[in-house]
N, C-alpha and C positions, 0 to 999 in steps of 0.2 A: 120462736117460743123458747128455744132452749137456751139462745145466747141471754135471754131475757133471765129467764127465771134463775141461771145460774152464774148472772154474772161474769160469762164470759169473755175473755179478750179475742181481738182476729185472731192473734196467734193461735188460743186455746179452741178455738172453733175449725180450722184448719188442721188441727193436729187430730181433732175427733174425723173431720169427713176422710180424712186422707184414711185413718185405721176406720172407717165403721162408713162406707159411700152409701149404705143405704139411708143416711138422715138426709138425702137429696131426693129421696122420695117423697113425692107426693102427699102420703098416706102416713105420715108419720109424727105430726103433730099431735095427732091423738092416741099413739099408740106410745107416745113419749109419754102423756101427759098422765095416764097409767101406771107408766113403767115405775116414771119417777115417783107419784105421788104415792103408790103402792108400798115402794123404797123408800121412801122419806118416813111415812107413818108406822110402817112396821117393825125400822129401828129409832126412832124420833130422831131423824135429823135435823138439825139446824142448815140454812140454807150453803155456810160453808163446808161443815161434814161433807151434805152430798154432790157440794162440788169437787171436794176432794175424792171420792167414792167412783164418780165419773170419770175422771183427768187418772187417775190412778186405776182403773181399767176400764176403756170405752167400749168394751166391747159387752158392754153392761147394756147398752143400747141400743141392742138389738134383738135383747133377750124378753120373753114375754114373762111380768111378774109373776103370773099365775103359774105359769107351766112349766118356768124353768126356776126365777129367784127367790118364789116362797118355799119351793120343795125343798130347796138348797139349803136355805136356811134354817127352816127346822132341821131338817137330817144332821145341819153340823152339830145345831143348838145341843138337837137327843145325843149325839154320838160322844161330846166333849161334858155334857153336863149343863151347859154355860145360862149366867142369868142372860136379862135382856140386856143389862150394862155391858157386860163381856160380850156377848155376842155383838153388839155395837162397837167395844172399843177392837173386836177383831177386825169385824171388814172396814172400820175407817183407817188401819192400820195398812192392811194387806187387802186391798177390793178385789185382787184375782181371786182369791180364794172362791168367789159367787161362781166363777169359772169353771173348779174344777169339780171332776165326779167324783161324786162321796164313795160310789159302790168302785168305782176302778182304779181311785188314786189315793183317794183322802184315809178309807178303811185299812187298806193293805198297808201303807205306806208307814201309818200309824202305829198299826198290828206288828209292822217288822221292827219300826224303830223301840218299841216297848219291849218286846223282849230282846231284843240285841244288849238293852243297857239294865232290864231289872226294874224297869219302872211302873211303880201303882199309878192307878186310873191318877189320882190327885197331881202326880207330878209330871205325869205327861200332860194333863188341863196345862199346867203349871207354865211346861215348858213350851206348848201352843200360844198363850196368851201372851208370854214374854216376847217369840221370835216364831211371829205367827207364817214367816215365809217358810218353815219350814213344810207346812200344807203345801205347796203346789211345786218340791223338789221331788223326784222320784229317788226312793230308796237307793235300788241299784245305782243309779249313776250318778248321785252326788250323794248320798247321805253314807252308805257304808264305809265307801274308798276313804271319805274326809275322817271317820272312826277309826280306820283300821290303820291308816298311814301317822292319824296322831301315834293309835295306840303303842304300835310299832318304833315310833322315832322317839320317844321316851320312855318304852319298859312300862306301860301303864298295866295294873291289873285289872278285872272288869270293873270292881269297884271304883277305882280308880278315877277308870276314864268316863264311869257316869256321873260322879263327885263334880268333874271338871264340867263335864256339858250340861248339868244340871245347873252352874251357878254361871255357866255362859253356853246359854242356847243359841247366840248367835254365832258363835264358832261353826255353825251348818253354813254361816254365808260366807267363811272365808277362803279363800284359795288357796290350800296347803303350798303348793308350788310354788304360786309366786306371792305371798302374803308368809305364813307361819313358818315354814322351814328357812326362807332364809332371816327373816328375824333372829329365832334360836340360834342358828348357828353364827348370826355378827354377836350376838349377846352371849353366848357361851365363848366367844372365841375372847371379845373384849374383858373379858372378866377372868378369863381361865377355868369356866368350871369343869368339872366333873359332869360324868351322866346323872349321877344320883343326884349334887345339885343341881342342876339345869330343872329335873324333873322335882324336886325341893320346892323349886322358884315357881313353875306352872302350876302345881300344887295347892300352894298358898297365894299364888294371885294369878288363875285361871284366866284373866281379862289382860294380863300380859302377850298371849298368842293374839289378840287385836290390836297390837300396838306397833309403829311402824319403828322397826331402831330408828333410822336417818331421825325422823321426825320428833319424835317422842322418846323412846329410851336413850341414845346416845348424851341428848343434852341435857337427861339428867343425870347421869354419871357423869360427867366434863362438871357439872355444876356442884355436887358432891366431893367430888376431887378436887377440883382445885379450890371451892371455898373453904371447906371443910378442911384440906388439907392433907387430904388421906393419898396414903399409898398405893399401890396398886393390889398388894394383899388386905390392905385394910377397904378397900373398895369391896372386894373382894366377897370379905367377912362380912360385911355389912349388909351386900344385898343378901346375900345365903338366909343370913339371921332375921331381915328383916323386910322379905321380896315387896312387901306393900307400901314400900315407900317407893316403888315405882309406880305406883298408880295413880299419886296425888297428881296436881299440878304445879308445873313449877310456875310457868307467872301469876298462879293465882292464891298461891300455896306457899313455898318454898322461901321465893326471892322476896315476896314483904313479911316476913314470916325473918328471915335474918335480918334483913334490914330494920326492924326493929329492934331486934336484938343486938345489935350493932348500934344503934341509935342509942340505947341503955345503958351503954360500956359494956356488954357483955363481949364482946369479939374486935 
């Protein structure tokens, strides 16, 4: 019934029994056909929504809709404000979330990350909806360390550093350690900046702590530098003055973007 209705591969059916061995029960074609149909109509899913919904946490099916994933659902609905569209694009986004407890993880968690940064009901909806894994981090041991270690390696003030996690809420999934500290410091080391610019640059393009240098900033200064022609202080100067030109893309942006220009007689 299940491979059926949701289009499952062996693969994809394998990866469910292995996390959820009760779908080799007996008794459970009818208690699927509930689960899901319950799930389906409550957020209208289309039948790939609630294949994604399932494969993105199996452990959905083993939960009875009435008693655990309606309750869930509203409690988040009331708790966040959310219409039925949002409440939709949340759990197709993030399906643990059906997971957790509202009263033990999803409240507190919430409650702590809202005052730590200053934020109205609106811009914590705001910032759930954007980077909705942040529902099933626990405060303590991933959400504050990741604030306090930003706030700390840049001088941020409170403002500051809710400015930054407001226009990138998924900065909660990065791994300071081994993702954003050492970015900053190949990119302030390549550039020569200062503390004040470094934090200048994060500032004005807050989506820079998700960028990988090797991958993405390196070879766009190599591509500014030596097309462009600039010096190492004119490198410099440029990103300081102008951090969001590291955000574009360079082969999609950049390199036909002079090439034309070049094509023109301009260069």
């Amino acid at each position: 019934m299940l491979q059926q209705k949701l289009g499952l591969s062996q693969a994809e059916i394998k990866k469910l029994v292995m996390r959820v061995p009760r779908l080799l029960g007996s008794n459970m074609d009818s208690n699927l056909e509930a689960l899901l149909g319950g799930l389906q109509r409550r957020l209208e899913l289309n039948e790939t929504e609630l294949k994604k919904v399932v494969l993105g946490f199996p452990a959905v099916l083993a939960c009875s809709y009435d008693a655990n994933i309606e309750p869930s659902l509203a409690a988040l609905q009331l708790l966040l404000g959310l219409s039925e569209a949002e409440l939709k694009n949340l759990v197709v986004k993030r399906a643990m979330v059906i997971g957790c407890s509202i009263e033990a993880n999803i409240v507190p968690t919430l409650a702590l990350l809202q005052k730590r940064l200053g934020l109205s009901d609106v811009e914590l909806k705001k910032m759930v909806l954007r980077f909705p894994t942040v529902l099933v981090f626990s405060y303590e041991a991933n959400i504050e360390p990741s604030l306090s270690a930003l706030q700390n390696r840049l001088g941020l003030s409170d403002s500051e550093l809710k400015k930054v996690v407001v226009r990138l809420p998924a900065v909660f999934g990065y791994s300071y350690e081994a993702n954003i500290e050492p970015s900053l410091a190949a990119l302030q080391n390549r550039l020569g900046l200062s503390e004040a610019e470094l934090k200048k640059v994060v500032l004005l393009l807050p989506a820079v702590l998700g960028c990988s240098y090797k991958a993405n900033l390196e070879p766009k200064l190599a591509f500014f530098q030596r097309d462009l022609e600039l010096s190492d202080e004119s490198l410099r100067e440029l990103v300081v003055r102008f951090p969001t030109l590291l955000g574009y893309s360079l082969e999609k942006r950049y390199r036909p973007r002079l090439e034309r220009v070049r094509n023109y007689g301009g260069l």
